[in-house]
C-alpha positions as CSV (number, residue, x, y, z in Angstrom):
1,X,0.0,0.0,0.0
2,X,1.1,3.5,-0.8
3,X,1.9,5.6,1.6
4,X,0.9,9.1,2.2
5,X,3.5,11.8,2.6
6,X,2.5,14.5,5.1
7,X,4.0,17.9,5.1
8,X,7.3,17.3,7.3
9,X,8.3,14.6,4.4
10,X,7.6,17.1,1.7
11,X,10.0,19.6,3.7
12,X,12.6,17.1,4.3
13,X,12.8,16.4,0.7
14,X,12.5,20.6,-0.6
15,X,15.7,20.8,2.3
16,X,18.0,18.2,0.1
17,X,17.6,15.4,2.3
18,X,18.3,12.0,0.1
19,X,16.5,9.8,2.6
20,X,12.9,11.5,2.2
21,X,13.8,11.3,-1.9
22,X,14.4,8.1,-1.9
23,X,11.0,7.7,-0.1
24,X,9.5,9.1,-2.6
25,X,11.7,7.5,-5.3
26,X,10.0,3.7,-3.5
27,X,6.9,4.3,-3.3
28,X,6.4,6.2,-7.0
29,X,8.5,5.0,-9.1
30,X,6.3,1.7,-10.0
31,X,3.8,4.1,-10.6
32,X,5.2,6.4,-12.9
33,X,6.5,4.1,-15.0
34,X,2.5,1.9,-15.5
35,X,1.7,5.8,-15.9
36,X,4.6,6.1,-19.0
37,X,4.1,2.8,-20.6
38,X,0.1,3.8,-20.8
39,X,1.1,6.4,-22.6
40,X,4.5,4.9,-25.0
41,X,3.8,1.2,-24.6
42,X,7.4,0.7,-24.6
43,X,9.5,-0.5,-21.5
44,X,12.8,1.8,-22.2
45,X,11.0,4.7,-22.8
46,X,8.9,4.0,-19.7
47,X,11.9,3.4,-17.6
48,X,13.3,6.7,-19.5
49,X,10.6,8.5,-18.3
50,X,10.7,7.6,-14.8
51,X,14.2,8.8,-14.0
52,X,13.3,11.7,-16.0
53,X,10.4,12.6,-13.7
54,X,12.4,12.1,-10.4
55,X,15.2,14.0,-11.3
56,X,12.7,17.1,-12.4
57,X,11.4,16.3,-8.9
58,X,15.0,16.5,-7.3
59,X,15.6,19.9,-9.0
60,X,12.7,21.7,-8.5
61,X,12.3,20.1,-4.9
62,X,12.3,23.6,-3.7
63,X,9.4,24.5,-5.1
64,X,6.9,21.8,-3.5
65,X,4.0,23.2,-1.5
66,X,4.5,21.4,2.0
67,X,0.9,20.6,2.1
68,X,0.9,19.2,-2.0
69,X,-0.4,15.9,-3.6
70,X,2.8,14.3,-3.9
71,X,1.3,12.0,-6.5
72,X,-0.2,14.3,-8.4
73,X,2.9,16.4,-8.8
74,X,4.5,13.3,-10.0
75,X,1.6,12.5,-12.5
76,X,1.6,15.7,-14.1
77,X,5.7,15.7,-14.6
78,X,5.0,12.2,-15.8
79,X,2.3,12.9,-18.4
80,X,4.2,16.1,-19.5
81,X,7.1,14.2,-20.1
82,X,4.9,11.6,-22.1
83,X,3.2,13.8,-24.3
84,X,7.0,15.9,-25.2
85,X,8.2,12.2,-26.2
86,X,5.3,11.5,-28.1
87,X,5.9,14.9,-29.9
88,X,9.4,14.1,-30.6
89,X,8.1,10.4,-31.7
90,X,5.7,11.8,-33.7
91,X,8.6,14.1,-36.0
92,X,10.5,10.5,-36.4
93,X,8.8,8.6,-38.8
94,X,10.8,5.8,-37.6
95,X,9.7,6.1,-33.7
96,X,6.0,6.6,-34.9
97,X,6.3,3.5,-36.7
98,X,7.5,1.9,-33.4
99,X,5.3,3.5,-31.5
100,X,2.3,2.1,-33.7
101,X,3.8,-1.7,-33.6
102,X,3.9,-1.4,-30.0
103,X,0.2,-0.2,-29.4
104,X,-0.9,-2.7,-32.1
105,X,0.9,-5.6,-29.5
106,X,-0.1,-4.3,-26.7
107,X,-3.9,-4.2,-27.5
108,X,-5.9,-7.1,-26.6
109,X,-6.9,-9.8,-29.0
110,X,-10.7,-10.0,-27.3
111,X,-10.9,-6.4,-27.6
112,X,-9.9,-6.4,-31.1
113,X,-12.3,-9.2,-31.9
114,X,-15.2,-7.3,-30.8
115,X,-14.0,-4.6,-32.5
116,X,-14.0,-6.0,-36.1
117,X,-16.8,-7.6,-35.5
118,X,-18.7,-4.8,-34.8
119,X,-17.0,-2.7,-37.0
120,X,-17.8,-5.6,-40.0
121,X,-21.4,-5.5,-39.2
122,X,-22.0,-1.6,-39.4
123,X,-20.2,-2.0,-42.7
124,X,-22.7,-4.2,-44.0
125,X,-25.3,-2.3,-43.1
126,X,-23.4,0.8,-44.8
127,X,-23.2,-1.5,-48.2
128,X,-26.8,-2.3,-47.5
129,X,-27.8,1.2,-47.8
130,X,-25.9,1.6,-51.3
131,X,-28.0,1.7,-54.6
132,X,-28.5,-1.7,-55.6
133,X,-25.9,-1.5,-58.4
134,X,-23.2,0.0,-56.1
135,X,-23.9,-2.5,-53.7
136,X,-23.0,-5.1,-56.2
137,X,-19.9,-4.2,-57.8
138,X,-18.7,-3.4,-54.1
139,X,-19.2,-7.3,-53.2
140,X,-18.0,-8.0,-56.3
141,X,-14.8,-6.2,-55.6
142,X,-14.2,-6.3,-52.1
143,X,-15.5,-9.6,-51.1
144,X,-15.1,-11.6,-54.0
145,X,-12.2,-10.3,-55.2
146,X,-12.6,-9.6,-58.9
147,X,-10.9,-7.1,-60.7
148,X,-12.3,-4.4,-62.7
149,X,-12.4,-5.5,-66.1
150,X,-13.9,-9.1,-64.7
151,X,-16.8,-7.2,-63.1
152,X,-17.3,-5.3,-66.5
153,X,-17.2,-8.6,-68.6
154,X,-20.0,-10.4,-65.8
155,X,-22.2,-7.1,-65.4
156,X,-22.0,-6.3,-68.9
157,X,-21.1,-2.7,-67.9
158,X,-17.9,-0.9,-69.1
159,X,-14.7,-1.1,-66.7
160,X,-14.9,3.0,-66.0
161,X,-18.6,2.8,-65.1
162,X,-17.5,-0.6,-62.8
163,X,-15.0,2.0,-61.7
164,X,-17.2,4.6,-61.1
165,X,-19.7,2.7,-58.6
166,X,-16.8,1.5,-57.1
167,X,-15.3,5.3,-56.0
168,X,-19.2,6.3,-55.2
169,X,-19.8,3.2,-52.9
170,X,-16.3,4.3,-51.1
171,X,-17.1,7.6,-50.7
172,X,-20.3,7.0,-49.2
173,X,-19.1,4.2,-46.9
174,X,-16.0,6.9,-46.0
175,X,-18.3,9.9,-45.5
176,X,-20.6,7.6,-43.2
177,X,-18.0,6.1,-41.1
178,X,-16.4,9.5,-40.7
179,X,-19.4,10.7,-38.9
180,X,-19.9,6.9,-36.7
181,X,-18.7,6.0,-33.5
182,X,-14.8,7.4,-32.7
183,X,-14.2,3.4,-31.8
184,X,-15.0,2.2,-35.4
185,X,-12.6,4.8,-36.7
186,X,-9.7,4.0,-34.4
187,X,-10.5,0.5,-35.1
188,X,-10.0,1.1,-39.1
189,X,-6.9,3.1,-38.5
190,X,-4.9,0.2,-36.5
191,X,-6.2,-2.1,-39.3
């Protein structure tokens, strides 16, 4: 269990004493870093983060109000820190990258499968609402597989007019799940 720092810890630690850090060090540390890894879902960079929020701590010690939230100081160090990495991720096409394989591993599988599911059955009942021509060359397309010119030859259509039901039925599907639930949208983007 955590334990509560009252206001003569807080003023041992803004005087320099290392004891009443290392208090604080023990009984945050585990903390901050489940706080970092929500954030990065990546071990080094959590463990990177921790060290970087106790040693803002230890230099700005002198500033702590003696009756503060010692946690919540820490937090809002920690998710500062978070969001700067995640900025600096964010330039590196590279660490995005990273960043994106790591949230994709660290999601869970039941989760996910709910997800699709759900996110598979609003889609069908998008197609279902697509003119009836639309809705066929879309099946056609995406769920058969067939190419353009093999839709043209069994529909007896030309391939730019197979083409063009194809581009409406997507922009209708797009402009609908634009406006759906925020989870279907995150959903499509990590798929």
């Amino acid at each position: 269990m955590q334990r509560l720092f009252d206001s003569h810890d807080i003023l041992r630690l803004r005087s320099g004493d290392e004891a009443a850090f290392r208090l604080v060090y023990d009984y945050f540390s585990e903390q901050v870093y489940r706080l970092a890894f929500r954030f990065l879902k990546n071990e080094e960079q959590s463990e990177d983060i921790v060290q970087e929020a106790f040693l803002s701590l230890w230099q700005s010690r002198e500033k702590l109000d003696e009756h503060g939230n010692m946690w919540l100081y820490l937090y809002v160090i920690t998710k500062r820190l978070c969001l700067n990495s995640i900025r600096d991720i964010h330039k590196s096409a590279e660490l995005f990258e990273k960043l994106l394989v790591n949230i994709q591993q660290a999601h869970n599988h039941t989760e996910e499968a709910i997800l699709v599911s759900d996110l598979e059955r609003y889609t069908e009942v998008l197609v279902g609402g697509l003119p009836p021509q639309q809705q066929i060359v879309f099946d056609l397309s995406r769920t058969q597989g067939l190419s353009h010119h093999e839709i043209a030859q069994r529909l007896n259509i030309s391939p730019s007019t197979v083409n063009n039901h194809l581009v409406q039925a997507l922009k209708t599907l797009r402009t609908k799940l634009q406006y759906s639930d925020l989870t279907f949208l995150i959903s499509i983007i990590f798929y």
